[in-house]
Structures are given as structure tokens and as C-alpha cells.
N, C-alpha and C positions, 0 to 999 in steps of 0.2 A: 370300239371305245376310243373315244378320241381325248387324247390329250393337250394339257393348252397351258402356258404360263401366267402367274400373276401376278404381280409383286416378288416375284425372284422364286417362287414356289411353281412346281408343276401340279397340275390338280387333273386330273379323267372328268370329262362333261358327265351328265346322265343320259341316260338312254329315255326313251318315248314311244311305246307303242297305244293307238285308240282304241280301246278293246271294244266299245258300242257308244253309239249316237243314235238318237228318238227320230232324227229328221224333223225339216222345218216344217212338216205337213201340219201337222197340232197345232204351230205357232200359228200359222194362217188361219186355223179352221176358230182358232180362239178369240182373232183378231174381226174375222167375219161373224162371230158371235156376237162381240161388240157392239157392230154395227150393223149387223143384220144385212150382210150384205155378201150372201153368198154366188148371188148369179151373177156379182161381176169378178171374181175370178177368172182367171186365166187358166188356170186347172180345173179340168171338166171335173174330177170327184168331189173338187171342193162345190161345185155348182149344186152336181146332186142332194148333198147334204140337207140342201133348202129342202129339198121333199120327201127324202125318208132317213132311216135310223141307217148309219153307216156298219155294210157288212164285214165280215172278216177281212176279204177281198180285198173289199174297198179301204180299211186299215190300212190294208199292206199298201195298198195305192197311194196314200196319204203319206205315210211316212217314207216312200221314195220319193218325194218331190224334190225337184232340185233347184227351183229357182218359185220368187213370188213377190208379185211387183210391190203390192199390198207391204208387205213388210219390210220391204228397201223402206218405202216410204216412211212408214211408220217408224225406221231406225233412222234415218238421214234427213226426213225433212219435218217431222212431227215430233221427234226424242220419245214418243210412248213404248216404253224399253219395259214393259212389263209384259205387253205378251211375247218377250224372247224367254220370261223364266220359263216359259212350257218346253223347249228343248234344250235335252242335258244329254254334257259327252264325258265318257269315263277314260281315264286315261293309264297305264302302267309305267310309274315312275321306275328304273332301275338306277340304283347308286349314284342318289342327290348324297346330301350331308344333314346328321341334325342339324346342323345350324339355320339349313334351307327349311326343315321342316319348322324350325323356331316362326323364321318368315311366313311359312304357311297358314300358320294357324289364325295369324291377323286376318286371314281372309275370310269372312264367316260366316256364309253362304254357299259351302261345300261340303261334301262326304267324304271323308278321310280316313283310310283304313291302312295302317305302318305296321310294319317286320318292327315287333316288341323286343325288346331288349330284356321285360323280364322271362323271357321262354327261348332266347336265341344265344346266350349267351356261357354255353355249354363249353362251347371250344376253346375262348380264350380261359376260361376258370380251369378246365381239365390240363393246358398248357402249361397253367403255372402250379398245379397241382403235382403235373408231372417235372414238373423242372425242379422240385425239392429245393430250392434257393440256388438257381442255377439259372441266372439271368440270361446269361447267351442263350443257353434252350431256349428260356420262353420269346425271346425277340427273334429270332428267328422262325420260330413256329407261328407268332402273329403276323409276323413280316410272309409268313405263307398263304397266311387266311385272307390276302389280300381286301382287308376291312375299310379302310382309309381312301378317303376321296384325293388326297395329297401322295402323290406319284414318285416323289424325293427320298428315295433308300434312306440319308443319312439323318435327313428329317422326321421319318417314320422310326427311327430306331430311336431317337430323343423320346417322342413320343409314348413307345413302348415300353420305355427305361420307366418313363414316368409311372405307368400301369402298374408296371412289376414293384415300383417302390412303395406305392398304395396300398396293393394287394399285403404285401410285406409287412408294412405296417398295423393292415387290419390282421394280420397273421395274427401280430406280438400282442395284440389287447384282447382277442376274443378265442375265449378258452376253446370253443366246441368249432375253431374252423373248418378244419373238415367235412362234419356234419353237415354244415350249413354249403358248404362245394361240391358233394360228389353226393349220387345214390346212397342210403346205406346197404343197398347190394356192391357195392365195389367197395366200398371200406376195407377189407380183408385185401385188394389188390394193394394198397399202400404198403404193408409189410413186405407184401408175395411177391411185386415184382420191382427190381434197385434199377432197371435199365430206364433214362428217359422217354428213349422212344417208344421202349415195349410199354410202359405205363400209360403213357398220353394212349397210344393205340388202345390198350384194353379200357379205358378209361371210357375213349370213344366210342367201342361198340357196346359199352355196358347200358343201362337205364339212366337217363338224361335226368339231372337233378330238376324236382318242377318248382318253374318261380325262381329259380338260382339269382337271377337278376336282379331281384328283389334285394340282395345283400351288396351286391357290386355294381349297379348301376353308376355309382359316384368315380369308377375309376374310365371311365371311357369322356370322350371329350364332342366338340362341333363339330369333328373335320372324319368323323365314324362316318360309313353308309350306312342307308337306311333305302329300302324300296318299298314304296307304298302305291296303293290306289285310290285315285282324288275322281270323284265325281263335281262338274261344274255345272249349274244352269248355265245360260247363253249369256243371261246379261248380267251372270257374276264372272263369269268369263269375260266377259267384255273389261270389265273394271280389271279384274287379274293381268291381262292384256296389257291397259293402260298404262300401271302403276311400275308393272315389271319388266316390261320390253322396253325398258327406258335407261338410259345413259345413268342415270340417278339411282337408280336399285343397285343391292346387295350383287357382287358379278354372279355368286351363284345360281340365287334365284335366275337372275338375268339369262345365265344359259339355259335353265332349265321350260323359261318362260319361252323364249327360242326355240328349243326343240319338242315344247306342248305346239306352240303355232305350225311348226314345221307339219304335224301331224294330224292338225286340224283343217277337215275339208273344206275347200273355198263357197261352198253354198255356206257356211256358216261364216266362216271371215269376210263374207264380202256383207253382212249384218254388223258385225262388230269391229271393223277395222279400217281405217279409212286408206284409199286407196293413193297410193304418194304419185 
């Protein structure tokens, strides 16, 4: 995990792994479809196709392809960027920020699938569950879950002040809190156990309130992680590329846009990227 500063804040980049890519083979075969122009390929399976029904085989043949001239072309000297939507790369974002995902969603020509907050959000509730109005506990205990894309102990703990003053206050107005934070199979550990830590622990191994989130979603902020998985066609990729690997974007997006390119094999970046 790397860290990096920004405005006087330290923040952790995200991580990037491609968990699967179609290959450009589809996009070729799609573009020969077009023009009915499969025997001037370069790739002998793409030639075949002109005379019979493509075998398993030969699938797999297609979608190793690593290179096709055909659709340089068609990206850099014609802009017909519609047969790239036939190849899409999925990607495993680790600990961007909501605020990146805020950015994400303007994009919208992707598959987008986020670590929810109404079903992950067990640990900080059972924290201050267990901290009985006992702020040092619970900031301490968040300041554990290391949840926060901002890397600044004394900033994280402002932060966290803030949760616990929220939580506090939904405390004072809503009569059934409890109910609405924990299992009612742990409800009986409230009484049975005075220790913080022992409570947060039995808390945690108990039955996970479902939907908790649903009630406290409002005390968590931008600068929370979130890890998701984005699916992109080629030439929505391309646009993402554009707009965010640029001087001008959001820094977060920006690194995160950085470390999706980093992970993106050069048979496709050399379609959507121009070369400096």
C-alpha cells in the first residue's frame, strides 16, 4: 500500500488487480463482420471464420489474440470505437474512497459491484456499542479497523470524534437503539458483560445485525474505503482513461485511474491510448 500526500493530508493509493479480459479477438471478428472482410486478416482463425462456424478451439484461439491491425485502424485512423464495446476488462478495486465511488458512477457504461455499507457496518456499531459512552474506546477501536483512505492518526481521530458524536446523538432521540445495533441474540450481553473489550469481542462473535447500515449509514463520511469490482467495455474504458488520467480530475480518481492503466494489458492500451 502506498502512501502519498495531498494538501498537507496523507491518504494510501488503491490497489488494482484484472481479474479477466475477453481479448481483442471478438473485437476483430466483429469488425470483419462489418465488412465482410475476414480473409484479410492477419490472424489465420480470424480468416477461417469466412468458412465455417467457429469451434471451441478456435474460441480460445480468438480470444488469445494479441495484436490486429484491422483495429489499430479502426481506432486511430477511422475513430469507429464501437467495435471496442465487444472487449471488456474487470478489474478489483481495493480501498479507493466513497468519494471516488461518488466519481464513478458518472461513468455509465460500466458494471459496478461495492463492499455495502448496509451489511459491513457491524464493527464500527458493535464499537460503540461496546464503548457505553466511552469515546476513547470507540476511536481507538476504528482507528483499528483501519477504514479510512486518510493515513493522519490525529485527523482520523477528529474524524471519529465525529461518528461517535452522531451515533450519541441518535442514541438520545431514538428510544429502541439497541434493537436497531445489535442481534437480539446479544441483547442479554449488554447487562452480562461491563468490560469494553470483553463486549466488543462477544459482540463480534455473536450474530451480525442484518441491514444495521440501514440506521447509520449518515455517520460515515468521503474519505471511508470502499472496495468494489468495475467492469468496463474497451471504449468506455477508453473515455474513463481520458477524462481521469488527466491533470484536471479528482487526485483520487486520478490514482486510481493510474493504477486501473497500470493493470491494463498493452494489446488493449495500445487501442485506447495514444502513445506520447
Amino acid at each position: 500500500m502506498e502512501i502519498i500526500e495531498e494538501y498537507g493530508i496523507k491518504y494510501s493509493k488503491p490497489e488494482v488487480v484484472l481479474l479477466q479480459d475477453t481479448g481483442i479477438g471478438v473485437a476483430e471478428s466483429a469488425a470483419r463482420t462489418c465488412y465482410d472482410s475476414f480473409s484479410n486478416s492477419e490472424n489465420d482463425v480470424i480468416k477461417d471464420i469466412e468458412n465455417t462456424l467457429p469451434t471451441s478451439d478456435m474460441c480460445n484461439e480468438i480470444n488469445s489474440i494479441e495484436e490486429s491491425k484491422l483495429l489499430d485502424d479502426l481506432a486511430w485512423t477511422y475513430f469507429h470505437h464501437s467495435i471496442l464495446e465487444h472487449a471488456n476488462l474487470s478489474f478489483l478495486v481495493r480501498g479507493t474512497s466513497r468519494g471516488v465511488l461518488q466519481e464513478h458512477a458518472r461513468h455509465r457504461i460500466q458494471a459496478i459491484s461495492v463492499r455495502s455499507t448496509r451489511y459491513t457496518m457491524s464493527s464500527v456499531i458493535n464499537a460503540y456499542v461496546a464503548a457505553q459512552g466511552n469515546r476513547e474506546f470507540f476511536i481507538k477501536k476504528i482507528l483499528d479497523l483501519d477504514m479510512f483512505v486518510t493515513k493522519d492518526r490525529d485527523y482520523n481521530r477528529i474524524e471519529i470524534s465525529a461518528m461517535f458524536d452522531k451515533l450519541s446523538y441518535q442514541q438520545s432521540v431514538v428510544d429502541n437503539f439497541y434493537e436497531i445495533s445489535v442481534a437480539k441474540s446479544s441483547l442479554a450481553l449488554l447487562d452480562e458483560i461491563k468490560d469494553h473489550a470483553e463486549l466488543y469481542d462477544a459482540l463480534q462473535a455473536g450474530k451480525k445485525k442484518r441491514n444495521v447500515g440501514d440506521a447509520f449509514k449518515h455517520i460515515i463520511g468521503d474519505n471511508v474505503k470502499v472496495d468494489m469490482v468495475v467492469t468496463f467495455n474497451l471504449r468506455s474504458l477508453k473515455n474513463y482513461f481520458t477524462l481521469r488520467d488527466s491533470g484536471a480530475a479528482f487526485f483520487q480518481i486520478r490514482w486510481l485511474a493510474e493504477e486501473m492503466k497500470k493493470a491494463t494489458p498493452k494489446k488493449y492500451l495500445d487501442l485506447i491510448v495514444k502513445s506520447k
